[in-house]
C-alpha positions in Angstrom: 0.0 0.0 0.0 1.3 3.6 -0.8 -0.4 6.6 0.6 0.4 9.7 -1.1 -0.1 14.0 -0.5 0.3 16.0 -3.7 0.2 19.9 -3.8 -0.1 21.2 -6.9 -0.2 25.1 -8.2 -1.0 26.7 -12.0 -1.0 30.4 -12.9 -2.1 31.5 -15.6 -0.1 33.3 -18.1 -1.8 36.6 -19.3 -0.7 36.0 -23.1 -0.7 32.5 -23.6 -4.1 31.2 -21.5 -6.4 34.2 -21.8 -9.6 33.6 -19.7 -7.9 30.7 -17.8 -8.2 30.9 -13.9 -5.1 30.6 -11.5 -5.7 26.8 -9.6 -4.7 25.4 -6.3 -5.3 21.4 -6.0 -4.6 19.4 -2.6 -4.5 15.6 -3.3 -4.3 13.0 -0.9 -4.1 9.6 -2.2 -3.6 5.8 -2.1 -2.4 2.9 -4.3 -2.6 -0.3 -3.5 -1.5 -4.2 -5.5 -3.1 -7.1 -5.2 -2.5 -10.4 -6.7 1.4 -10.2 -7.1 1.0 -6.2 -9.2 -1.4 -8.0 -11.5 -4.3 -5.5 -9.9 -3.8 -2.1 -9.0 -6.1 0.2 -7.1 -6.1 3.5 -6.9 -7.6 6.2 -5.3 -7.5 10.2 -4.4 -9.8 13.1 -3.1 -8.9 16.7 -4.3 -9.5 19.6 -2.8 -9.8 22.4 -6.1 -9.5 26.1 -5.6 -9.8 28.5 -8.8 -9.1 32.2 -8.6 -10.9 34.6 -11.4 -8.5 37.1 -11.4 -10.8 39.3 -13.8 -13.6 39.0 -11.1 -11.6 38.8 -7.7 -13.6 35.5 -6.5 -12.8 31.9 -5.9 -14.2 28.7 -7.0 -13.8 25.6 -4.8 -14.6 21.7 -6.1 -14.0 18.8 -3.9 -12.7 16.1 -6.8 -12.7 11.8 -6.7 -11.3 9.7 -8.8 -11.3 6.2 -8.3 -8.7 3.7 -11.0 -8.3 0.1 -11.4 -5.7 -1.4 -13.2 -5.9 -5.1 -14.4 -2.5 -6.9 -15.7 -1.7 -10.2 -18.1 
């Protein structure tokens, strides 16, 4: 089993992503094998903040993602 915290941060460039939004993500996660790697499991919540730098406001989004892997 791995457990796993992720921070991750994007600005927006003003000439390249026009009408984009700034974004904060907080990630914490978890992997785990069964069956000798054949199956993997994995799993993670996000925590998603957008700034609108135009407007001056955030938007938050909780995020979950759920992955299974199956080998030969």
């Amino acid at each position: 089993m791995e457990p796993a915290l992720r921070f991750t941060r994007l600005w927006a460039d003003s000439e390249t992503l026009k009408g984009s939004n700034d974004q904060i993500q907080y990630t914490a996660a978890v992997s785990k094998y069964i069956n000798k790697h054949r199956v993997k499991v994995q799993t993670d919540l996000s925590f998603d903040e957008q700034m609108n730098s135009r407007k001056d406001t955030y938007t938050n989004a909780w995020i979950y993602r759920l992955q299974v892997e199956i080998g030969i």
